[in-house]
TORKOL-4160 file (C-alpha; in steps of 0.2 Angstrom, whole numbers, padded with zeros to 4 digits, m for minus):
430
<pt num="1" X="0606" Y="0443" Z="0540"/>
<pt num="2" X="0595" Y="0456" Z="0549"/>
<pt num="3" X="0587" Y="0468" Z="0538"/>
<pt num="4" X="0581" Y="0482" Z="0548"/>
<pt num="5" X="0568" Y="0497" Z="0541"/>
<pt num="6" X="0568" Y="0508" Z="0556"/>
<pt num="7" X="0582" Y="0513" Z="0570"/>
<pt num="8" X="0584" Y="0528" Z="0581"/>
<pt num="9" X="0570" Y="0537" Z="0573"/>
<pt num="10" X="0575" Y="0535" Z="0556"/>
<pt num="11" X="0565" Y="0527" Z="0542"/>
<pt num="12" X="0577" Y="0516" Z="0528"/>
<pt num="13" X="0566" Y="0514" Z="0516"/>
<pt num="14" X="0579" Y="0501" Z="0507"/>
<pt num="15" X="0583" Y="0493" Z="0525"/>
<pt num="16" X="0600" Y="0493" Z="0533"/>
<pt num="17" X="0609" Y="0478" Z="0536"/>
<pt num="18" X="0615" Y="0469" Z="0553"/>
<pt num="19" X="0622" Y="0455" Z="0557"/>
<pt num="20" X="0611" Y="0452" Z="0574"/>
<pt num="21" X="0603" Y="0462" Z="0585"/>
<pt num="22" X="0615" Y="0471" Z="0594"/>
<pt num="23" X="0616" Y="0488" Z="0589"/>
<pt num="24" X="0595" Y="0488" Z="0587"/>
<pt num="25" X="0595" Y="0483" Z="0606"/>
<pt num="26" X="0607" Y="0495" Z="0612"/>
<pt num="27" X="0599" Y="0508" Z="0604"/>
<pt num="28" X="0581" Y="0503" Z="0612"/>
<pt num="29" X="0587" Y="0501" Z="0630"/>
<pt num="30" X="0596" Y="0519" Z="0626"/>
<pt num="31" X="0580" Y="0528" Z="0620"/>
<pt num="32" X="0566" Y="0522" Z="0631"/>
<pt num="33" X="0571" Y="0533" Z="0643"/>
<pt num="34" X="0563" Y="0544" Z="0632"/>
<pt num="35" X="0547" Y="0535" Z="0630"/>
<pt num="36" X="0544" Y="0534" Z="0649"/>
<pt num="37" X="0546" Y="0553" Z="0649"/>
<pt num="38" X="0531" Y="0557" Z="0638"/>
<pt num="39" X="0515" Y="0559" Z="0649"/>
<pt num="40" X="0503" Y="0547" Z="0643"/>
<pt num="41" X="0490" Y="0560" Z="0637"/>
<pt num="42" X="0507" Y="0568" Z="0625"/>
<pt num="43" X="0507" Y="0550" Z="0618"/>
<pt num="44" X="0488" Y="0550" Z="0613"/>
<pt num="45" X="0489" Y="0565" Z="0607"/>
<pt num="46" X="0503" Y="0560" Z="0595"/>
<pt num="47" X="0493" Y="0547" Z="0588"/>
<pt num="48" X="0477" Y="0556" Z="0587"/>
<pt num="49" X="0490" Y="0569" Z="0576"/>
<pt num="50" X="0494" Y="0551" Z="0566"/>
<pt num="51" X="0476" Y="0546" Z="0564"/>
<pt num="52" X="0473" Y="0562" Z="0559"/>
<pt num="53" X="0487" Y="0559" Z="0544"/>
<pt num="54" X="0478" Y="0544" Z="0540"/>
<pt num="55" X="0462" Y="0550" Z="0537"/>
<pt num="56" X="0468" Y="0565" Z="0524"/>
<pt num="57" X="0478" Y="0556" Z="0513"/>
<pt num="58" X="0468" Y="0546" Z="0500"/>
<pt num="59" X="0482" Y="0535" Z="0494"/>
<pt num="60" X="0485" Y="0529" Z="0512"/>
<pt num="61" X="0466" Y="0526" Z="0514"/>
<pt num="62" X="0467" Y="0514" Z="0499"/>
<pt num="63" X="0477" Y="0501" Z="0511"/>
<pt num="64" X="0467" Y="0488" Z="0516"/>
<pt num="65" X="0463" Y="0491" Z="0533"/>
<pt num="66" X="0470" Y="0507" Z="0533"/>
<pt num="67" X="0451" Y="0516" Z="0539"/>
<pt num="68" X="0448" Y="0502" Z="0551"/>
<pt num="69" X="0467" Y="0508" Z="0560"/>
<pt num="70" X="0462" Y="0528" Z="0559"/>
<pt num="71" X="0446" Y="0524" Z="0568"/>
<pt num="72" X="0454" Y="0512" Z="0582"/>
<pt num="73" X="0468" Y="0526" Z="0585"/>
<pt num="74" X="0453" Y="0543" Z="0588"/>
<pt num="75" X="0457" Y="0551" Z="0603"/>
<pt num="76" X="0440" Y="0545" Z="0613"/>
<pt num="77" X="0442" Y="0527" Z="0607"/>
<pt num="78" X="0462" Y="0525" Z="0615"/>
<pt num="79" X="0457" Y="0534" Z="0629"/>
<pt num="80" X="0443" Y="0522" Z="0631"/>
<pt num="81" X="0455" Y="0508" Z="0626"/>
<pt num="82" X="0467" Y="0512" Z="0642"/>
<pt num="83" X="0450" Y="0516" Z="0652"/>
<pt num="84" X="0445" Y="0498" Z="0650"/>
<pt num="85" X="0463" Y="0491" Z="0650"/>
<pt num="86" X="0467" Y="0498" Z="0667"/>
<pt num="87" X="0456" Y="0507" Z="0675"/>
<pt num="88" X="0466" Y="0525" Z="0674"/>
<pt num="89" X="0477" Y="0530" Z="0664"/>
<pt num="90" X="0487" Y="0543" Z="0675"/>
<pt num="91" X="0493" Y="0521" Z="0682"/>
<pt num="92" X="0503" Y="0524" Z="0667"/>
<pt num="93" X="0513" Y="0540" Z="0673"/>
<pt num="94" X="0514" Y="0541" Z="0691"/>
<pt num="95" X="0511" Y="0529" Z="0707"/>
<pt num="96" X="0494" Y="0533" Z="0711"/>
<pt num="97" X="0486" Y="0534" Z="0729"/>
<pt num="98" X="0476" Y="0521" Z="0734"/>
<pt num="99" X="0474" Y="0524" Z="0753"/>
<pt num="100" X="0481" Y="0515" Z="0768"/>
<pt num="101" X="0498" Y="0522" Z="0761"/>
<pt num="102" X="0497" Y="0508" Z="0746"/>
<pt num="103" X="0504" Y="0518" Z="0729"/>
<pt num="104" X="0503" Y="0508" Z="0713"/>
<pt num="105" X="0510" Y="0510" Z="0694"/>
<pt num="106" X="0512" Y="0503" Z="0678"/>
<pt num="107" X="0525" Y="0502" Z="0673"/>
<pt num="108" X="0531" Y="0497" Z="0654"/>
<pt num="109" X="0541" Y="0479" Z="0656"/>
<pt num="110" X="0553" Y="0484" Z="0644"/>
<pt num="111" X="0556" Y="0477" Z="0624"/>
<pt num="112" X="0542" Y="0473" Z="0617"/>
<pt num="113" X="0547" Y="0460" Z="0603"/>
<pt num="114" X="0534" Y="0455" Z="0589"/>
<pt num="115" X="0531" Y="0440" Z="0576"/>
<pt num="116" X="0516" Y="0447" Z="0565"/>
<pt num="117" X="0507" Y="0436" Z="0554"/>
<pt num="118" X="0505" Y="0442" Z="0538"/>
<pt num="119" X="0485" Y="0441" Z="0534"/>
<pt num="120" X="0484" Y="0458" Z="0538"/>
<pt num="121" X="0494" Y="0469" Z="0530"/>
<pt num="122" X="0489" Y="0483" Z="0546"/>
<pt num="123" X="0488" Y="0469" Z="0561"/>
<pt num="124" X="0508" Y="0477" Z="0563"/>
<pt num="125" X="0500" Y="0494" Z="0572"/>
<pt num="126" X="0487" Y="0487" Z="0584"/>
<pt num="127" X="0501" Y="0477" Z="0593"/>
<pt num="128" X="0513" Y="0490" Z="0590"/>
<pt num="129" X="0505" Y="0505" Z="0594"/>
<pt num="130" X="0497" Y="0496" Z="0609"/>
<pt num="131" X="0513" Y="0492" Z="0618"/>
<pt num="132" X="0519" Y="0512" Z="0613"/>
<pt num="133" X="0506" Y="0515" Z="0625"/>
<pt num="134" X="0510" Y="0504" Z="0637"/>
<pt num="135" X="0530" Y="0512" Z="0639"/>
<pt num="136" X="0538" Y="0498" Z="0629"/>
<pt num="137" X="0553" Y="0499" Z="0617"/>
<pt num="138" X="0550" Y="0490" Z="0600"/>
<pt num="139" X="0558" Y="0475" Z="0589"/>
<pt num="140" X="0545" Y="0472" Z="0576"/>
<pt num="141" X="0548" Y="0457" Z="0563"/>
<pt num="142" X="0535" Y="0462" Z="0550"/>
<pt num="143" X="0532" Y="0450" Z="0536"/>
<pt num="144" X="0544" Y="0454" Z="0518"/>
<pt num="145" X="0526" Y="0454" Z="0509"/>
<pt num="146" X="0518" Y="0468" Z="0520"/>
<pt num="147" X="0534" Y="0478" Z="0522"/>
<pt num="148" X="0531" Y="0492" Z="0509"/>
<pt num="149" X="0513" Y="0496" Z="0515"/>
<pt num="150" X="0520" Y="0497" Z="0534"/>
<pt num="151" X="0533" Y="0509" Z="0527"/>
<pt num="152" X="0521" Y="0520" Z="0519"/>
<pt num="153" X="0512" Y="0519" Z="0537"/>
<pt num="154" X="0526" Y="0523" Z="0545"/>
<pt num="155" X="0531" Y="0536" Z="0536"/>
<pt num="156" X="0514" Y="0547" Z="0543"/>
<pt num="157" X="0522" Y="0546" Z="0559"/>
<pt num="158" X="0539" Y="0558" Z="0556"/>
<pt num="159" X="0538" Y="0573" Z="0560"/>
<pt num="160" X="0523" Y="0574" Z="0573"/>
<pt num="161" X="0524" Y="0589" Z="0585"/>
<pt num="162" X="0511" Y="0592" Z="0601"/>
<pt num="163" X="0510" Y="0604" Z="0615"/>
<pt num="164" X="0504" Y="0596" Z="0632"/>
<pt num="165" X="0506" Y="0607" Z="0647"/>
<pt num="166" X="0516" Y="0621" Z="0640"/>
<pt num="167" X="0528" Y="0607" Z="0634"/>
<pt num="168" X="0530" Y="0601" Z="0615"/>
<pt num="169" X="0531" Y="0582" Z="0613"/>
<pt num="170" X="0536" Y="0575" Z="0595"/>
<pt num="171" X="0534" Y="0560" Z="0588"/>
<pt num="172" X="0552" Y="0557" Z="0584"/>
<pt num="173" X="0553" Y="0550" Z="0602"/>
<pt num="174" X="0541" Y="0537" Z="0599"/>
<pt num="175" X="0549" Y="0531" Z="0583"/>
<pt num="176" X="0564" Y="0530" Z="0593"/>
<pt num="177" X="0557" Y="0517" Z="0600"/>
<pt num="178" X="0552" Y="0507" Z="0587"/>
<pt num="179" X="0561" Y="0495" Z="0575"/>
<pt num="180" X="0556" Y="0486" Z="0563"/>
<pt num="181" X="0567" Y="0470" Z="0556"/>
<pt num="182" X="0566" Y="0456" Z="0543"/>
<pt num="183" X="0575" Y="0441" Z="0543"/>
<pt num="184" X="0570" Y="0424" Z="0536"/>
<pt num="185" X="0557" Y="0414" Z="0549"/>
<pt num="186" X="0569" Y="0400" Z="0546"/>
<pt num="187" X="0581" Y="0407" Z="0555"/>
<pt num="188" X="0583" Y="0398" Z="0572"/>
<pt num="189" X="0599" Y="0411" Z="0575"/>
<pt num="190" X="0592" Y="0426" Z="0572"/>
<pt num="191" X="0574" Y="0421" Z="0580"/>
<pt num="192" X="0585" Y="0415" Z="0595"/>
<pt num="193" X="0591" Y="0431" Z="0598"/>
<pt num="194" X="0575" Y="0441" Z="0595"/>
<pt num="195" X="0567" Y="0430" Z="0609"/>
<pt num="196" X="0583" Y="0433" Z="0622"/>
<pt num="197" X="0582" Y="0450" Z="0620"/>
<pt num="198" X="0564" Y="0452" Z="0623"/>
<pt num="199" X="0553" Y="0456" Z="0640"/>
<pt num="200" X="0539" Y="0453" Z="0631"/>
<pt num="201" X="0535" Y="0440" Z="0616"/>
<pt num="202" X="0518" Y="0445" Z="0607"/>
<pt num="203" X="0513" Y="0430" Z="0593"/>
<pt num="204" X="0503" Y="0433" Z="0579"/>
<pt num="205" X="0503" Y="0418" Z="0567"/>
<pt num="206" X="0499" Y="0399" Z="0563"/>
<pt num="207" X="0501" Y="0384" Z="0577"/>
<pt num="208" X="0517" Y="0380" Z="0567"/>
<pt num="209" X="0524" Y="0398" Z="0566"/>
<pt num="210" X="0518" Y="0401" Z="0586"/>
<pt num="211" X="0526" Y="0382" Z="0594"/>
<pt num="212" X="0541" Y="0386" Z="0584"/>
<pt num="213" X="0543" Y="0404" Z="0592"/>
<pt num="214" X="0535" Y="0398" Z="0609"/>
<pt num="215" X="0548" Y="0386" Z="0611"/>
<pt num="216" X="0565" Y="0399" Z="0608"/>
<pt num="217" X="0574" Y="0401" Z="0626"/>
<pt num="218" X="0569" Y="0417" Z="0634"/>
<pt num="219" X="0571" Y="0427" Z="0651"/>
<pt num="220" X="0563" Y="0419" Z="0665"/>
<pt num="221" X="0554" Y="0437" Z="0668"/>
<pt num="222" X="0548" Y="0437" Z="0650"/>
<pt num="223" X="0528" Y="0440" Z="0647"/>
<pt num="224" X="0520" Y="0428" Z="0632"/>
<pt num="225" X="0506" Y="0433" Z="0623"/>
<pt num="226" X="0500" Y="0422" Z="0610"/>
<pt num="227" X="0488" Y="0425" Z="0594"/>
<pt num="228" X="0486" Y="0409" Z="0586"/>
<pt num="229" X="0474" Y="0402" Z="0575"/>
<pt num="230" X="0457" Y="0406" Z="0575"/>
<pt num="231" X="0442" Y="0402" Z="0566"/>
<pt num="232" X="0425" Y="0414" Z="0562"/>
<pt num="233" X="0409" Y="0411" Z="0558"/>
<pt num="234" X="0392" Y="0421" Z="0558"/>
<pt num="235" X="0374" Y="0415" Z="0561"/>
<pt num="236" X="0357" Y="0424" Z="0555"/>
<pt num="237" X="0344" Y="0425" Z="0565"/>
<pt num="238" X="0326" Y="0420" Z="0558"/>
<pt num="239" X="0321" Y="0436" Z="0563"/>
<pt num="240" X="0332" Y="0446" Z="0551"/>
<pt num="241" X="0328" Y="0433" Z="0537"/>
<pt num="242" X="0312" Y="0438" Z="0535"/>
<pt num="243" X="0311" Y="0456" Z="0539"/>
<pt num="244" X="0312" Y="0470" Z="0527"/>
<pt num="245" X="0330" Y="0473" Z="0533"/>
<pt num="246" X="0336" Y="0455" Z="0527"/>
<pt num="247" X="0346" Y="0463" Z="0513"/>
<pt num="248" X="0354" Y="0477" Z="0521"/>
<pt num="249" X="0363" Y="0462" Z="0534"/>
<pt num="250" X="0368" Y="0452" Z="0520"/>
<pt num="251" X="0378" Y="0467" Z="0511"/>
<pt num="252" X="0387" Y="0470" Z="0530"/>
<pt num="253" X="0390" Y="0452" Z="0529"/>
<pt num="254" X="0397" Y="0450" Z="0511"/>
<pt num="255" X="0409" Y="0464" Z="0519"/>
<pt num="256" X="0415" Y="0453" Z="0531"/>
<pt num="257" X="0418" Y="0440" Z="0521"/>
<pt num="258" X="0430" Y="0449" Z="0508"/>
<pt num="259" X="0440" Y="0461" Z="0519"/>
<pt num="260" X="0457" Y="0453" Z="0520"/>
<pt num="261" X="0454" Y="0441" Z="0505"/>
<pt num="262" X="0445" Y="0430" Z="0521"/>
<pt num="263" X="0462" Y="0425" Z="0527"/>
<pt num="264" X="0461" Y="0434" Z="0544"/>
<pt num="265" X="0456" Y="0425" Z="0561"/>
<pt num="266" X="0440" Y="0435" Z="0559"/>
<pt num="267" X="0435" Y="0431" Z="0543"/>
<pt num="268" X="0416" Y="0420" Z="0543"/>
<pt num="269" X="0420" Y="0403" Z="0533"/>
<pt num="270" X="0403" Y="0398" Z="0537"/>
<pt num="271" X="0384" Y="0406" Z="0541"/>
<pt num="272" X="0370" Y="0396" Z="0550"/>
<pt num="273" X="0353" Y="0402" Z="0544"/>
<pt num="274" X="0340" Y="0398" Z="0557"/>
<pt num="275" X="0327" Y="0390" Z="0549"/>
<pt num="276" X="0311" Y="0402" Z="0544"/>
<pt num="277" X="0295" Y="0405" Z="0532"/>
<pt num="278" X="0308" Y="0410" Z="0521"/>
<pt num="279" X="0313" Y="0396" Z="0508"/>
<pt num="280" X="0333" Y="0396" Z="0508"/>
<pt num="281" X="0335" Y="0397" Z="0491"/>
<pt num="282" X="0327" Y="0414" Z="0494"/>
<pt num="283" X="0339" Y="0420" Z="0507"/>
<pt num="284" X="0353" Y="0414" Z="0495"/>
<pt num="285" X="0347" Y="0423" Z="0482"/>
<pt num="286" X="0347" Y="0439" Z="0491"/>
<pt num="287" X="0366" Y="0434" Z="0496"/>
<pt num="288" X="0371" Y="0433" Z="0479"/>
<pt num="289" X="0365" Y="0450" Z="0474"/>
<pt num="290" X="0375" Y="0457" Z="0490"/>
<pt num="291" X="0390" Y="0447" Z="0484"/>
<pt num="292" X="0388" Y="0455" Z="0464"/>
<pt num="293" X="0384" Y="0474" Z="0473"/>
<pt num="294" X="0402" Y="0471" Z="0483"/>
<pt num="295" X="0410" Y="0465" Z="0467"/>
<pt num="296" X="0408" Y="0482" Z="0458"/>
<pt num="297" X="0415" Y="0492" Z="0472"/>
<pt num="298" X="0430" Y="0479" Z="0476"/>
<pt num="299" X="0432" Y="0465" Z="0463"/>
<pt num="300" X="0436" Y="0449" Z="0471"/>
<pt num="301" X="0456" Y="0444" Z="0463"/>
<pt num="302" X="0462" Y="0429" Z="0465"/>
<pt num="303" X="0478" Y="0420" Z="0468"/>
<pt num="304" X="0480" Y="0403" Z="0456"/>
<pt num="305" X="0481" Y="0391" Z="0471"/>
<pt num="306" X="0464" Y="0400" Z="0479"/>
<pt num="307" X="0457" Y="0397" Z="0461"/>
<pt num="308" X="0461" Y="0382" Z="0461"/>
<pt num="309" X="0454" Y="0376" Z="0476"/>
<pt num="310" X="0438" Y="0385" Z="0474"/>
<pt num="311" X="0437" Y="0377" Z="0455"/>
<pt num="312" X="0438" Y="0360" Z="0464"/>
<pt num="313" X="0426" Y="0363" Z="0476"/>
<pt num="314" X="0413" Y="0369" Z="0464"/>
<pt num="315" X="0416" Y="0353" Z="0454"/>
<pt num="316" X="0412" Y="0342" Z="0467"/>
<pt num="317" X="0397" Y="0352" Z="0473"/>
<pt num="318" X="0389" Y="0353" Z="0455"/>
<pt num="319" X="0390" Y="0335" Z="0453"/>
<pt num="320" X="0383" Y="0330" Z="0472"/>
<pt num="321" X="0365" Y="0325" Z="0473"/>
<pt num="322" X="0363" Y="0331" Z="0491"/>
<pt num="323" X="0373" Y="0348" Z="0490"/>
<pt num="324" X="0369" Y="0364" Z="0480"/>
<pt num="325" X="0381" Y="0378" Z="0474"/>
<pt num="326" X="0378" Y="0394" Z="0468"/>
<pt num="327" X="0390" Y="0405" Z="0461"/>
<pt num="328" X="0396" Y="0417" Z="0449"/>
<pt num="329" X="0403" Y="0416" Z="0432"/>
<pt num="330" X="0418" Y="0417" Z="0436"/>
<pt num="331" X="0426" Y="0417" Z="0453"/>
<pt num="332" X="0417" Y="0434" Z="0461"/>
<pt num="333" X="0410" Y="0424" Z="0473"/>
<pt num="334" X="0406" Y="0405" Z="0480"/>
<pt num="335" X="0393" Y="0399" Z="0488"/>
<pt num="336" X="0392" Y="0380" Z="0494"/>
<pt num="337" X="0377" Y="0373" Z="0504"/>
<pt num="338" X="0375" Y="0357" Z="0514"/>
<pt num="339" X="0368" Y="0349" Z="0527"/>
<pt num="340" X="0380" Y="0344" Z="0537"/>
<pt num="341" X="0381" Y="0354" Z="0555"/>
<pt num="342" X="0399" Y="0358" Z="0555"/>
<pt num="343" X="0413" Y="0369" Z="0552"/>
<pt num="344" X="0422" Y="0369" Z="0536"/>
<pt num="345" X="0440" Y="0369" Z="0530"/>
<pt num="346" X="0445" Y="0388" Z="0523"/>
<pt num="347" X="0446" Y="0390" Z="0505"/>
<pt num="348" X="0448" Y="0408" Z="0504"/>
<pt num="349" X="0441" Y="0420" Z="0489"/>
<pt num="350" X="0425" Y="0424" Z="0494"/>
<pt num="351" X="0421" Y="0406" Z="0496"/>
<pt num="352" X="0408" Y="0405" Z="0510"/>
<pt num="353" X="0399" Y="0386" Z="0516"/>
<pt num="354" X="0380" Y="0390" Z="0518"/>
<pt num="355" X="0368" Y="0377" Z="0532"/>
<pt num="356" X="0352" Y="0380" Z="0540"/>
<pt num="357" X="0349" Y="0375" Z="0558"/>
<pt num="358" X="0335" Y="0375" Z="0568"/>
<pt num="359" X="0340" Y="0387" Z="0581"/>
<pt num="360" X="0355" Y="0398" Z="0581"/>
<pt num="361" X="0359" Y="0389" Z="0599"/>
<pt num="362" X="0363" Y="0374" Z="0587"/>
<pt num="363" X="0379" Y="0379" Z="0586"/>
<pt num="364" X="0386" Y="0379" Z="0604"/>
<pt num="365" X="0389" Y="0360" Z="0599"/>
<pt num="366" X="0404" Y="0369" Z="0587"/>
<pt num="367" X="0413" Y="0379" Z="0599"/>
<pt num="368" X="0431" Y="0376" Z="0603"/>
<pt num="369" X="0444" Y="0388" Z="0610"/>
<pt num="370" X="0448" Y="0389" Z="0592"/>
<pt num="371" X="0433" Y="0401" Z="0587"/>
<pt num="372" X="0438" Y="0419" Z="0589"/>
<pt num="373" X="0421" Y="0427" Z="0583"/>
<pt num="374" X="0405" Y="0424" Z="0578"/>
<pt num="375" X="0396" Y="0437" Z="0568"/>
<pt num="376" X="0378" Y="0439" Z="0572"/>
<pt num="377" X="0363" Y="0444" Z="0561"/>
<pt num="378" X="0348" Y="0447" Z="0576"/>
<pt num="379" X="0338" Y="0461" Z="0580"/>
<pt num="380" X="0333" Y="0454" Z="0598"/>
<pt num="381" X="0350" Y="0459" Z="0607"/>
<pt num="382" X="0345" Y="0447" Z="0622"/>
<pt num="383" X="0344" Y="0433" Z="0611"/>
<pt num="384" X="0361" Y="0440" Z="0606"/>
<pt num="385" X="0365" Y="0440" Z="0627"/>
<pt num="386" X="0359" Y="0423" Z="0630"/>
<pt num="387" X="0370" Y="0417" Z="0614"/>
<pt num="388" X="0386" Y="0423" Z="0622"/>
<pt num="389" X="0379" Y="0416" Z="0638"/>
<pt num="390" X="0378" Y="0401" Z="0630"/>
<pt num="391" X="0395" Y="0400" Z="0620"/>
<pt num="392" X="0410" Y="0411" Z="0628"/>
<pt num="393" X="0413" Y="0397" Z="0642"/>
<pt num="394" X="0414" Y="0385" Z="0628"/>
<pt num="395" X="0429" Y="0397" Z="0623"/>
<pt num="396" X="0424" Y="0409" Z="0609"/>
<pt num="397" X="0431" Y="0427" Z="0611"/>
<pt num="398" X="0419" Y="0438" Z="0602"/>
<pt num="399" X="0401" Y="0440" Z="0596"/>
<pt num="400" X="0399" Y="0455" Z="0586"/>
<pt num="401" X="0386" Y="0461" Z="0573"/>
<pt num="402" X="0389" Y="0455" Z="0555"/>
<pt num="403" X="0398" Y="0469" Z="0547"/>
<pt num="404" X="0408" Y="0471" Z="0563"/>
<pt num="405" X="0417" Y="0455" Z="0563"/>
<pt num="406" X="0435" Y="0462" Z="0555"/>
<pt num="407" X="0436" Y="0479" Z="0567"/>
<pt num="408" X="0450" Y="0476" Z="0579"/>
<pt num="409" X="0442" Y="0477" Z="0597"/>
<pt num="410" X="0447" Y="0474" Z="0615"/>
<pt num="411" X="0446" Y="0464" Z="0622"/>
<pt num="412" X="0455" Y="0454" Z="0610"/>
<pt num="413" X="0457" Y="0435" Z="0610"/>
<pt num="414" X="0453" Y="0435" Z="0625"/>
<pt num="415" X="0464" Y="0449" Z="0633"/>
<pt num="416" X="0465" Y="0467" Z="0639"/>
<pt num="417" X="0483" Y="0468" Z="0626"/>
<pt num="418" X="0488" Y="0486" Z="0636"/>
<pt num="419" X="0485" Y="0477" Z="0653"/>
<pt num="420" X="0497" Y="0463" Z="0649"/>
<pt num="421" X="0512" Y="0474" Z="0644"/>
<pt num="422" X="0514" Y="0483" Z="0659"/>
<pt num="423" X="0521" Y="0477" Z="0677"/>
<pt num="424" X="0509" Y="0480" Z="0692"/>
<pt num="425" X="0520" Y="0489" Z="0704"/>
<pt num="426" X="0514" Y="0494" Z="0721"/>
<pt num="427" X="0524" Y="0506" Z="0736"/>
<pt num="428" X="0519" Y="0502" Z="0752"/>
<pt num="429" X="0523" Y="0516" Z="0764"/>
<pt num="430" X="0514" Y="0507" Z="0779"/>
């Protein structure tokens, strides 16, 4: 059974039930007529109307995440997204002219059909909203626990209305094009048909959750793209640990670490302190204080298993003769140091895994295809150059400042998101 939350521009709040996906499909191929209609600069300014929403209403600003979408969805940032994406975005209206009588145009591939993960209770929009964009019509499975926040996200989108051109533009349209369904991710059926119906598959989740859905049988002509799992880290530079500005960096940090509880792909599990004057129980100390500032502001709750873990893990640190742990009371925060060059297993909760290295180059022996982003404390941004030199071919996606390591960005694991859900089409007149 298909519970679906939004259909034909109507938000159910209490969902409306379905058997399969029949009458959501119909009514997507029906309305992206509409969609396609909308000149792209209509559509940025609908959103820029939504991030405006978002911005003025406090309770919405409480939602995790919530400040981070409003800023990603300004005017000048998705104009710049689509600038970096494809170059122009009048591609996304009309064929353009590019001499010798060659005329090219992107055009939307169709339904857009989602799996979100459900680590970020926003992560919904940035695919979403992308493929909006883009000129695609919507099936998004959103996770049962994040479903009331999306709602109340969703909500801020009713009743939008723009003038472009001497022409009013509403925002109706666009959530005519969206629908938003839960069914049980057990259900081959149902997942089946999700995957048939789709001209593009876009994968958030675990290995497991991203085989099984990888696997369904889809069109021949249908587009993948896949956001697995991902692991984060950050590095200090010896510079930053022994300037002035050593604690100002650790409170971005400890910011870092605690948005999304640490579950998303950008979370750091672990920081590499280059080795300085600076004794590391020093450093540590001015990481703790960071960690008991951010406390006050947003206390660290905990879920039993993530106690439980974390509980463990001091008790084996606190008993080793080679490792150290320094914590608080009770489970604000975690800090395990060791000596061992490597990455460690997640726990979660503000639980970070501390290690010096010689040289923040140490680390290029760590990267996979499995790190996502790498949080950088350095105030030589060469050094910062030369590090992403030396580590993107190895496969990370992202070096960012510490602070920066949860803002949704583009690229974004490695792709331009809006340039891979639209059809590069070309008129040859020659």
């Amino acid at each position: 059974m298909i519970t679906c939350y939004s259909l034909n521009g109507k938000i159910y709040n209490e969902g409306i039930k379905f058997n399969n996906l029949y009458t959501i499909y119909s009514s997507l191929k029906n309305n992206l007529g509409l969609l396609r209609e909308i000149p792209i600069e209509a559509i940025i300014l609908l959103l820029d109307e939504y991030n405006k929403r978002i911005c003025l209403n406090k309770d919405i600003l409480k939602i995790e995440g919530a400040a981070f979408l409003s800023f990603y969805f300004k005017r000048k940032n998705i104009d710049k997204l689509i600038s970096d994406s494809l170059g122009d975005k009048c591609y996304l209206d009309k064929f353009i002219d590019k001499g010798n009588g060659k005329f090219i145009k992107a055009q939307g591939r169709g339904i857009a059909c989602h799996w979100i993960a459900g680590n970020v209770p926003t992560l919904m929009f940035y695919s979403l909203f992308q493929a909006i964009i883009a000129k695609n019509s919507n099936i998004v499975r959103v996770p049962k626990a994040n479903i009331e926040l999306v709602l109340k996200l969703m909500e801020l989108l009713k009743d939008i209305e723009i003038e472009y051109n001497f022409k009013k533009y509403f925002s109706k349209d666009i959530l005519k094009n969206i629908s938003l369904v839960y069914f049980d991710s057990s259900d081959k059926l149902l997942n089946e048909n999700m995957s048939r119906a789709a001209d593009v598959r876009i994968m958030w989740g675990g290995e497991e959750a991203v085989k099984s859905i990888s696997s369904l049988q889809k069109k021949t002509t249908c587009k993948d793209i896949v956001f697995g799992p991902k692991y984060s880290f950050a590095v200090f530079d010896k510079s930053v640990i022994e300037s002035k500005d050593c604690s100002n960096y650790m409170d971005k940090f400890v910011r870092d670490v605690a948005v999304f509880e640490q579950k998303a792909c950008t979370s750091p599990q672990v920081l590499f302190i280059e080795r300085s004057k600076i004794p590391l129980n020093e450093t540590i100390r001015k990481l703790c204080r960071s960690f008991e500032k951010l406390d006050k502001r947003y206390p660290n709750i905990l879920d039993e298993s993530t106690s439980a873990k974390i509980i463990n893990k001091r008790g084996q640190y606190s008993l080793s003769l080679n490792k150290n742990l320094y914590c608080s009371k009770g489970l604000n925060y975690t800090i395990l140091i060791n000596s061992e060059i490597k990455l460690e297993e997640p726990l979660g909760g503000r639980c970070l895994f501390v290690k010096e290295i010689e040289s923040i180059f140490d680390i290029k022996n760590l990267i996979t295809n499995r790190i996502q982003t790498i949080g950088v404390a350095c105030e030589d941004k060469n050094k910062m150059l030369q590090l992403g030199e030396l580590v993107t071919p190895l496969g990370v996606d992202r070096i960012v400042e510490v602070g920066l390591m949860n803002i949704y960005d583009y690229p974004w694991d490695g792709y331009f998101v809006v340039n891979e859900l639209v059809r590069w089409c070309v008129v040859n007149t020659n």
